[in-house]
N, C-alpha and C positions, 0 to 999 in steps of 0.2 A: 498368311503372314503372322507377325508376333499378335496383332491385333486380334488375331481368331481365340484367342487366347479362354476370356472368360466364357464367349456364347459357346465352346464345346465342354465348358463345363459346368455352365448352368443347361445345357444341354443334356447333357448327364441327369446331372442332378433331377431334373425336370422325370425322365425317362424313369431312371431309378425308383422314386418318388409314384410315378405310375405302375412300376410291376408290382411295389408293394400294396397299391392299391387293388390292381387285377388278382392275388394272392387273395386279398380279404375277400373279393367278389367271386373268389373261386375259377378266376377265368383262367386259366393255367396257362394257355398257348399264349397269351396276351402277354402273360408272366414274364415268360422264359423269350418273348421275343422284344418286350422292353430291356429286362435287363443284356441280351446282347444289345441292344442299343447304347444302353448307358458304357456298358464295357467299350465302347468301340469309342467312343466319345473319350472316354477319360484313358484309353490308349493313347489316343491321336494328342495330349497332353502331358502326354511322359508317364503316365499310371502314376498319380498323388497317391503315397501311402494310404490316409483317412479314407480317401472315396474307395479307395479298393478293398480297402478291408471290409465297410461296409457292404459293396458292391457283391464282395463273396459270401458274407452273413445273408443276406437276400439272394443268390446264389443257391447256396445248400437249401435255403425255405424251399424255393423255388423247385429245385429238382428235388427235396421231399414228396414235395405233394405232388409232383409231375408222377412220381413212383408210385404213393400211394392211388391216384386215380388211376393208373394202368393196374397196378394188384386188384384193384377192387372195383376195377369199371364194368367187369362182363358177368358179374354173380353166375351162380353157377359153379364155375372152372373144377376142373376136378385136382383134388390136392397134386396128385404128379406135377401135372402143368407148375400149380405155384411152388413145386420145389424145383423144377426145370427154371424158372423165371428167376429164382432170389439165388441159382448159381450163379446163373449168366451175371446176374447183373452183380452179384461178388464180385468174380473173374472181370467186370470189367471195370469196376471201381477200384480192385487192386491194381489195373494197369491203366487207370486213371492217373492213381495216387504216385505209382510208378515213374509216367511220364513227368508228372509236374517235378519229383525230385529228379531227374536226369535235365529236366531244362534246368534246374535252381544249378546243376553241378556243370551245364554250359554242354552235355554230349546229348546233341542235337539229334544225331543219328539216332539214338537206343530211345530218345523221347518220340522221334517220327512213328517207332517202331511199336512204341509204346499203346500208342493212338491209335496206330492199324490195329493191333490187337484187340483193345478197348473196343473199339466198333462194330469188329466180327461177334466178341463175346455177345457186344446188346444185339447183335442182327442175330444171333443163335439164340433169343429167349423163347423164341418158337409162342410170338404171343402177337403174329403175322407185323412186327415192327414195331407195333407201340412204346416199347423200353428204348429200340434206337433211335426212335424219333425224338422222343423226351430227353433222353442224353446229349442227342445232338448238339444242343446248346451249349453244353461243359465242351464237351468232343472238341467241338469246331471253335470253341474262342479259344482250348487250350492249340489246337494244332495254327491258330492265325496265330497267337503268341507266340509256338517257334520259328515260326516263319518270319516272323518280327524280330525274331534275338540273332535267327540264323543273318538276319539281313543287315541288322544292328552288329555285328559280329564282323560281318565282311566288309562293311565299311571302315570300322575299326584296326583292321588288315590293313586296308587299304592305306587309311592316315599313317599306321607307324610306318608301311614302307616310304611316303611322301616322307616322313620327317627325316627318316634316314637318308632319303635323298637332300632333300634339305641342309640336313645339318652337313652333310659332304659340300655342296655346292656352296656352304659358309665357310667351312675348314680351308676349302681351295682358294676362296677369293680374301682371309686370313694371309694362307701362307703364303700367296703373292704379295701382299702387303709386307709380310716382313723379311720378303725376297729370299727364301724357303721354295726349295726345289720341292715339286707337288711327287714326282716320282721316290727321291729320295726319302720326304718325308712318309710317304706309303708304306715302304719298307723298311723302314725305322719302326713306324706303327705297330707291322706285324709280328717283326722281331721282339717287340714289347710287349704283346699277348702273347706270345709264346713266352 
């Protein structure tokens, strides 16, 4: 209820607060699995400007260094590999980047499409998952996000066809009031858009 209000976002805050700290500890998986926490928190809040901004600056740290320990976790590697690995993972940050602008422009569809893409590229880094694991955290808070706008969206549908109902079921009970034939005023109506 309204009361849940501050504990999801000193909730956040709290979480956030920790993956900056697992970053400094190096703990990466900690990282990337606070800061979905905090995201999800300060979703369930309406996403405040301030926290999200920061939320994505700790964000990008985050999946820096998730990258960087995957490039440089297995020494060894032979250079192919690490140019096979910094395609994929282009290719999937330009359909990252992609996605995020087709949600901002509201086509939900080409941002779905986007994220599949995104996922295949990091599962093709041929580095046995390690890139799509560590992306997964971007991947999967942007794909809950459209699923959140998609859902935010069709409720929105929803309302304006309610008010449309609405405001007819006021117009009627108007024109009864001022003894206004509801038929004839109908076709008066439409006569006047045209």
């Amino acid at each position: 209820g309204p009361g849940g209000g501050p504990g999801r976002l000193a909730e956040g805050d709290e979480a956030l607060q920790g993956a900056v700290a697992a970053l400094s500890a190096q703990d990466t998986e900690e990282a990337v699995r606070l800061a979905g926490v905090a995201r999800s928190c300060y979703e369930a809040e309406g996403s405040p400007e301030d926290r999200m901004q920061l939320l994505d600056a700790v964000s990008s740290r985050v999946s820096r260094a998730a990258a960087l320990r995957g490039a440089g976790g297995k020494g060894g590697g032979e250079p192919n590999d690490m140019l096979a690995l910094r395609r994929a993972e282009a290719a999937g940050d330009e359909l990252v980047h992609r996605a995020t602008r087709c949600l901002q422009a509201r086509d939900f569809g080409e941002a779905m499409e986007a994220i599949q893409g995104a996922r295949e590229a990091f599962g093709a880094a041929g580095d046995g998952g390690r890139l799509a694991r560590e992306r997964e955290v971007i991947v999967g808070n942007l794909y809950a996000l459209v699923l959140a706008e998609m859902e935010r969206d069709k409720r929105m549908q929803k309302l304006l066809r309610l008010k449309k109902v609405n405001d007819l079921v006021k117009l009627k009970r108007q024109a009864e009031a001022l003894g206004v034939d509801w038929g004839e005023f109908q076709q008066r109506a439409k006569e006047e858009e045209e």
